[in-house]
VMD Tcl script that builds the backbone (N, CA, C; Angstrom):
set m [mol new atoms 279]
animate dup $m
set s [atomselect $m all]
$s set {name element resname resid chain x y z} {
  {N N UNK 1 A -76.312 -81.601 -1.771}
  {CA C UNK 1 A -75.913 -82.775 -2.514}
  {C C UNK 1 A -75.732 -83.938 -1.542}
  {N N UNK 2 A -76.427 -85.057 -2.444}
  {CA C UNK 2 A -76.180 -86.394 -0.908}
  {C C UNK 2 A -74.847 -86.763 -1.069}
  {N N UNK 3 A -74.517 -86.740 0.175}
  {CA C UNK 3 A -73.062 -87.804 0.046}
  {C C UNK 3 A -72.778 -89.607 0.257}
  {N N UNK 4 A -72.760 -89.831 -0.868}
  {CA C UNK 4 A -72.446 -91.424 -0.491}
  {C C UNK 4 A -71.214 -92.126 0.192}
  {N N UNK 5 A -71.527 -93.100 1.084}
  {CA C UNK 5 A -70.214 -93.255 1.813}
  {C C UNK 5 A -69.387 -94.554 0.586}
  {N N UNK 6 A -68.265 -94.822 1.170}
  {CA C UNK 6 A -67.400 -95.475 0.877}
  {C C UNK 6 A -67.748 -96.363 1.318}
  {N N UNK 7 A -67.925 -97.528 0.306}
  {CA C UNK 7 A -68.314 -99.325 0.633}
  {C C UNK 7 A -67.560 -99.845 1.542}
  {N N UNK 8 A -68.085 -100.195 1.935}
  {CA C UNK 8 A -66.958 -101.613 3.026}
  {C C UNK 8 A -65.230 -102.553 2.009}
  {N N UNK 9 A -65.163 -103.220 2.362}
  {CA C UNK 9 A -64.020 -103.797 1.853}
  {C C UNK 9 A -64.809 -105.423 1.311}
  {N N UNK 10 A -64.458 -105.542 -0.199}
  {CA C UNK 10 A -64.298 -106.924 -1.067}
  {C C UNK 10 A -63.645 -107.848 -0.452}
  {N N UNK 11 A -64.263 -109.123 0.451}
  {CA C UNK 11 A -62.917 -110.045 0.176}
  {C C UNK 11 A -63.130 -110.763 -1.193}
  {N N UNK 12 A -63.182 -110.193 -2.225}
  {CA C UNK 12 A -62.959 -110.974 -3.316}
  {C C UNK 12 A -62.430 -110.615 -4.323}
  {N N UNK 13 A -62.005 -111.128 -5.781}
  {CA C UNK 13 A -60.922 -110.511 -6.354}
  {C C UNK 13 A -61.953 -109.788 -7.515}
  {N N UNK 14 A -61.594 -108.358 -7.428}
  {CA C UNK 14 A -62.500 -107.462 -8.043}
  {C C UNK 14 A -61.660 -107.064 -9.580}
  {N N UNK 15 A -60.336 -107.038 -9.266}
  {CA C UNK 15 A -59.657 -107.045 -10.692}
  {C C UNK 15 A -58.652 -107.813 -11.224}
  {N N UNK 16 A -58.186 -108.461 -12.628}
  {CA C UNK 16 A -57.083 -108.964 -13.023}
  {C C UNK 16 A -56.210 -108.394 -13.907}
  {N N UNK 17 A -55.052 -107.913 -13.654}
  {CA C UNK 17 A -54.560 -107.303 -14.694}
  {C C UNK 17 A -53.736 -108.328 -15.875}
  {N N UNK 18 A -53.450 -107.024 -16.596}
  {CA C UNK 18 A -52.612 -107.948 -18.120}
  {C C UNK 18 A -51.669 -109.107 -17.787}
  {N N UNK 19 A -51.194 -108.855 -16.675}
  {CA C UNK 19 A -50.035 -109.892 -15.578}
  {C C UNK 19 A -50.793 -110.991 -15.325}
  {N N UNK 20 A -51.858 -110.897 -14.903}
  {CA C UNK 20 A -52.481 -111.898 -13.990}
  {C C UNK 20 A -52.503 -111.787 -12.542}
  {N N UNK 21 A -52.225 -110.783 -12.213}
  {CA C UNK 21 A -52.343 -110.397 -10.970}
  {C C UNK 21 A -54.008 -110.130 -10.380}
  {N N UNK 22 A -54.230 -110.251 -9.205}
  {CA C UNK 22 A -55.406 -110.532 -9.083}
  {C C UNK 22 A -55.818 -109.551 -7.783}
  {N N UNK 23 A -56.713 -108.197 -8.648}
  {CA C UNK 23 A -56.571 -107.156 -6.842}
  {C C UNK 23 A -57.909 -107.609 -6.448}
  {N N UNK 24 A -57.443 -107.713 -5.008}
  {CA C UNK 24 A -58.552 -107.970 -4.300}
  {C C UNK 24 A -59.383 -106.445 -3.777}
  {N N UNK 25 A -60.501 -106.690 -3.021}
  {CA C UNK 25 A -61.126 -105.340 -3.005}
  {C C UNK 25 A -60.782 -105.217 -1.261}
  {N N UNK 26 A -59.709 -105.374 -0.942}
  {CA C UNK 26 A -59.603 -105.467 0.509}
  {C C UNK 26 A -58.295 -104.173 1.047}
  {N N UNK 27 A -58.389 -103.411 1.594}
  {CA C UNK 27 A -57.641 -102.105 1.671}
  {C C UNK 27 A -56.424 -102.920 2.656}
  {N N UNK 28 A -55.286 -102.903 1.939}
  {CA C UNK 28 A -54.149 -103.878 2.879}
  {C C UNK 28 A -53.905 -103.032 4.108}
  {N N UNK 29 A -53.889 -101.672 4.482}
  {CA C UNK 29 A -54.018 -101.117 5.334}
  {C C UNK 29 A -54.696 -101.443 6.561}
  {N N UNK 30 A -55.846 -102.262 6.267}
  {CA C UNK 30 A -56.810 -102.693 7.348}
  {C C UNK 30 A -56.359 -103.930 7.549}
  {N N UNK 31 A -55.229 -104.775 7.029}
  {CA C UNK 31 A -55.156 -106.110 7.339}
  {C C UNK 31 A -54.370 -106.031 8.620}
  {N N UNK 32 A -54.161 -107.274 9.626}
  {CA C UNK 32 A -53.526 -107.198 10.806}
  {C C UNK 32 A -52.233 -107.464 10.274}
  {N N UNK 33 A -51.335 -107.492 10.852}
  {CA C UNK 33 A -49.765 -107.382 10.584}
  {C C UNK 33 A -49.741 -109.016 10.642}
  {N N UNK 34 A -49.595 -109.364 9.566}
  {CA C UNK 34 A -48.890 -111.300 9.847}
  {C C UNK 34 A -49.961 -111.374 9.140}
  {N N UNK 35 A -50.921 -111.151 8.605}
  {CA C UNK 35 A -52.505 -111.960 7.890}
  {C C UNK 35 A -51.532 -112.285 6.527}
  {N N UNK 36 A -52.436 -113.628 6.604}
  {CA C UNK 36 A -52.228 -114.627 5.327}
  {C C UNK 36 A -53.863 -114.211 4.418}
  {N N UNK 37 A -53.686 -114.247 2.998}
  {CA C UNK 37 A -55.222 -114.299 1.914}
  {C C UNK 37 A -55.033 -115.605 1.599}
  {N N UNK 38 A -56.589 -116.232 1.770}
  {CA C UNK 38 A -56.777 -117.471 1.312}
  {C C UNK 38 A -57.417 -117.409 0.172}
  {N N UNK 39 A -56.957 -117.745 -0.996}
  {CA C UNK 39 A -58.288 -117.830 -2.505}
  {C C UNK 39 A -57.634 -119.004 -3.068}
  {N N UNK 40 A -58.754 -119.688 -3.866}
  {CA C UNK 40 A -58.590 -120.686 -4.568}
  {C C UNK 40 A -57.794 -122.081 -3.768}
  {N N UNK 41 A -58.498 -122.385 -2.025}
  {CA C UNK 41 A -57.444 -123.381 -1.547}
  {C C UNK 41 A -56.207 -123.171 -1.566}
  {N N UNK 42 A -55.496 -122.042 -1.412}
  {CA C UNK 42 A -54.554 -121.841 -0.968}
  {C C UNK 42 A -54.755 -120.300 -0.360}
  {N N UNK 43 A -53.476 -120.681 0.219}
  {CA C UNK 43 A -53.099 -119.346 1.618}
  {C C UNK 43 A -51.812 -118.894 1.179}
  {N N UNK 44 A -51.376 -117.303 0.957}
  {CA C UNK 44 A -50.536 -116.634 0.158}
  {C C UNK 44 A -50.277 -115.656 1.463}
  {N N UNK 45 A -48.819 -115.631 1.899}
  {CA C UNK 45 A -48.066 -115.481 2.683}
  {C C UNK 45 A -48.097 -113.709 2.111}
  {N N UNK 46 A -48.102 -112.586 2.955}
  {CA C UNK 46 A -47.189 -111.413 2.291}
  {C C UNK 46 A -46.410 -110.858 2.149}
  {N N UNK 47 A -45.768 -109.906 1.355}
  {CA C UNK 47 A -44.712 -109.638 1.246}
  {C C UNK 47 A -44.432 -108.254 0.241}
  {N N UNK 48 A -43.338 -107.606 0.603}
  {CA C UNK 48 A -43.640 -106.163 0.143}
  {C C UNK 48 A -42.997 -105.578 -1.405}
  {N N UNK 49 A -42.386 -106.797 -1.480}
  {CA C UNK 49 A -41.487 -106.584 -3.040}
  {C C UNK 49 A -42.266 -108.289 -4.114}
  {N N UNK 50 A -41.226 -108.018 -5.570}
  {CA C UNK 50 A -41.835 -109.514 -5.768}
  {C C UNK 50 A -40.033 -110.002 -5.659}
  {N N UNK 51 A -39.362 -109.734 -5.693}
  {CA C UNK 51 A -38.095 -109.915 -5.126}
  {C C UNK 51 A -38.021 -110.667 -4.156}
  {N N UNK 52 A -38.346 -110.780 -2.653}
  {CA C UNK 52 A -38.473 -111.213 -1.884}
  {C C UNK 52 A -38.985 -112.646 -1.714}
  {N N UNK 53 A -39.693 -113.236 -2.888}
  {CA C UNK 53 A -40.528 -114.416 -2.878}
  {C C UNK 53 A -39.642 -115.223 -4.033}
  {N N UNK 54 A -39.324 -116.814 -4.188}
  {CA C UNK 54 A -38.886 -117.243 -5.085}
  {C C UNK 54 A -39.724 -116.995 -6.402}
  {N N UNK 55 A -39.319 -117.516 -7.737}
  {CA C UNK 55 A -39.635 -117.538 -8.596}
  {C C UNK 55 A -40.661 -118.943 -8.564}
  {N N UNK 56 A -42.317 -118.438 -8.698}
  {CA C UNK 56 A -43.335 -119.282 -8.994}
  {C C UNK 56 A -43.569 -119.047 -7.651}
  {N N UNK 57 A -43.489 -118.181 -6.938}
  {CA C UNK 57 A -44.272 -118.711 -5.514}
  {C C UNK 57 A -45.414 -117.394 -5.645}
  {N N UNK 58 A -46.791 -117.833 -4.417}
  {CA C UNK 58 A -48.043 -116.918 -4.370}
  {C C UNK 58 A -47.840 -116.036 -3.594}
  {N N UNK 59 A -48.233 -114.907 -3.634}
  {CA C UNK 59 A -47.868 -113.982 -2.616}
  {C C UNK 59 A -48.842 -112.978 -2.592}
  {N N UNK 60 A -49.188 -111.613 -1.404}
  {CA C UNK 60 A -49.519 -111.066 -1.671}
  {C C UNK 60 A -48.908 -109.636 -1.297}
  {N N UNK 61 A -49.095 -108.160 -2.083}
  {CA C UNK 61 A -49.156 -107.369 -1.288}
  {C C UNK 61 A -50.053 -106.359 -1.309}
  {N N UNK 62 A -49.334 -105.242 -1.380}
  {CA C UNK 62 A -50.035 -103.895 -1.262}
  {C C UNK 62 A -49.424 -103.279 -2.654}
  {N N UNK 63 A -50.763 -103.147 -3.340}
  {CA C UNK 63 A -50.677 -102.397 -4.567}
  {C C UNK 63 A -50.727 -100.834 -4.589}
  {N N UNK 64 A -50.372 -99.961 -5.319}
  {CA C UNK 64 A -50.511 -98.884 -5.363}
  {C C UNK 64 A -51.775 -97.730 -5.365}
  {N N UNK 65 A -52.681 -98.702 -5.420}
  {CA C UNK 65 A -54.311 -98.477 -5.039}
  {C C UNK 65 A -54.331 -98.295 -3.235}
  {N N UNK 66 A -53.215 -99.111 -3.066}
  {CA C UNK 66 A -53.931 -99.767 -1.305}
  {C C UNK 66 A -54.318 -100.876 -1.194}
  {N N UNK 67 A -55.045 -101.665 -2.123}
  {CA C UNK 67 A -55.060 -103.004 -1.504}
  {C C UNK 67 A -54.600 -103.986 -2.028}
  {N N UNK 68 A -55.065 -104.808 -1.514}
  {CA C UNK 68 A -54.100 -106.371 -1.500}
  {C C UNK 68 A -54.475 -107.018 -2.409}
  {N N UNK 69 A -53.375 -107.216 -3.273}
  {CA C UNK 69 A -53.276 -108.040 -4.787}
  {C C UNK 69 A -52.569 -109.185 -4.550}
  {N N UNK 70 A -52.863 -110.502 -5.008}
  {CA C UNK 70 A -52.095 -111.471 -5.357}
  {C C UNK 70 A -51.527 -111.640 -6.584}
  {N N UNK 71 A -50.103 -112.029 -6.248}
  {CA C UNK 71 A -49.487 -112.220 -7.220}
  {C C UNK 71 A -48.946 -113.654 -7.313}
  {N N UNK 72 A -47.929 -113.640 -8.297}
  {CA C UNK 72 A -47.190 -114.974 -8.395}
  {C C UNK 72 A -45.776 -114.495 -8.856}
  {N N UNK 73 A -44.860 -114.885 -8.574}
  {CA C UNK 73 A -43.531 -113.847 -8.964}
  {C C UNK 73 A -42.766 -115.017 -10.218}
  {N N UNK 74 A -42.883 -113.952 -11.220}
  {CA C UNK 74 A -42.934 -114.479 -12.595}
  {C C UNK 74 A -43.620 -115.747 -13.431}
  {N N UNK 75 A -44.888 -115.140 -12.481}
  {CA C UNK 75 A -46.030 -115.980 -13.508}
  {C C UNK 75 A -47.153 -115.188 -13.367}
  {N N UNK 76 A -48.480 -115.782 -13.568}
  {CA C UNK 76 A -49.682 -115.206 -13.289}
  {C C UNK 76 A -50.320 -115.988 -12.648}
  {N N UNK 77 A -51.191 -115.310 -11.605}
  {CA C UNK 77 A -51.900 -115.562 -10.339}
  {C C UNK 77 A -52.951 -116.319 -11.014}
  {N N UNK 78 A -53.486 -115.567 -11.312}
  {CA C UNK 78 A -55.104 -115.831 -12.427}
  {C C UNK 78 A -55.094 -117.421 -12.725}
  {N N UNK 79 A -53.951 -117.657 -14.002}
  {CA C UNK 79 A -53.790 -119.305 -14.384}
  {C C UNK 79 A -53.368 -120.282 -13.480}
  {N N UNK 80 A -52.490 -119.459 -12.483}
  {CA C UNK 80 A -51.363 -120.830 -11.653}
  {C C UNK 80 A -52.747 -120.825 -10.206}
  {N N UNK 81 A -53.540 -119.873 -10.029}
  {CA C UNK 81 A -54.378 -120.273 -8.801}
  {C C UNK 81 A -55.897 -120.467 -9.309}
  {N N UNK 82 A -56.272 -120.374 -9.926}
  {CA C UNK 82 A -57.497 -120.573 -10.933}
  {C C UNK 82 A -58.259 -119.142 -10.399}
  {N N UNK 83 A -57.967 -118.319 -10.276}
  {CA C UNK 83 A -58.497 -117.023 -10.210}
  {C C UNK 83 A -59.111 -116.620 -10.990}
  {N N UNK 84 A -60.348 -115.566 -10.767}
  {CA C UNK 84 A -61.381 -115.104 -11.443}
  {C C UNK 84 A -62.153 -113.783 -10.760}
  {N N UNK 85 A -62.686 -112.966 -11.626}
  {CA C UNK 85 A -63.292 -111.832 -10.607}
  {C C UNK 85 A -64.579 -112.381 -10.020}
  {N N UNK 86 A -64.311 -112.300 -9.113}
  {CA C UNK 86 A -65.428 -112.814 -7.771}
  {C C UNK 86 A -65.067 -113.657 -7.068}
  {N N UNK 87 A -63.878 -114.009 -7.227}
  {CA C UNK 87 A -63.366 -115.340 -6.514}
  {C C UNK 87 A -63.473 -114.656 -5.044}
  {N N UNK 88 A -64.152 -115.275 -3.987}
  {CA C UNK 88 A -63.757 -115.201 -2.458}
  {C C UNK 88 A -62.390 -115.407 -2.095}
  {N N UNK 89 A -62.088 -114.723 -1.330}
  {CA C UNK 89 A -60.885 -114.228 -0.474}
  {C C UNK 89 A -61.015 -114.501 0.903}
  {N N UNK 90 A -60.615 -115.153 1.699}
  {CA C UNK 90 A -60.467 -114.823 3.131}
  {C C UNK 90 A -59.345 -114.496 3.839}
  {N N UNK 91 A -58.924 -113.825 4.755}
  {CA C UNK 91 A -58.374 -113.328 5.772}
  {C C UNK 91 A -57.737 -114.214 6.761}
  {N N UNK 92 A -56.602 -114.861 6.772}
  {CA C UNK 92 A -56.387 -115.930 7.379}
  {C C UNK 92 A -55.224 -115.243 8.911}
  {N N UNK 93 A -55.422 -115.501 10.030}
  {CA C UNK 93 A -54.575 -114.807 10.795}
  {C C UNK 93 A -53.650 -115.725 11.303}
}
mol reanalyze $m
mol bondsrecalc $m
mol representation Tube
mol addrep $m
């Protein structure tokens, strides 16, 4: 049986959930310690709770998949950053 490997990493946002949260296809595991995600003209600081971030601010972390979702802490990412699946992502250090 052939074995197919495992794709590389998305920088772009591959899913949105009912929230508006926006997962990117990027394994947060592989990010450097301190990396900022840039989408939609802005740069989203991370952080490991949504606790931690005021109310309305962008953020990102580590979803229960593994990778790095943006959020917005008590709003949605999607409307407040104009997010969409395919939106480019970059890696800001």
């Amino acid at each position: 049986m052939k074995q197919i490997a495992w794709p590389e990493d998305l920088a772009e946002i591959v899913y949105i959930d009912r929230f508006g949260n926006a997962m990117t296809g990027l394994r947060a595991a592989r990010l450097p310690a301190g990396a900022r995600l840039a989408a939609a003209d802005r740069v989203q600081e991370g952080a490991t709770t949504f606790s931690t971030r005021p109310p309305g601010t962008a953020f990102w972390y580590e979803n229960s998949n593994g990778l790095a979702e943006i959020a917005v802490d008590q709003g949605r990412a999607d409307g407040e950053l104009g997010l969409a699946i395919g939106s480019p992502v970059e890696i800001v250090l």
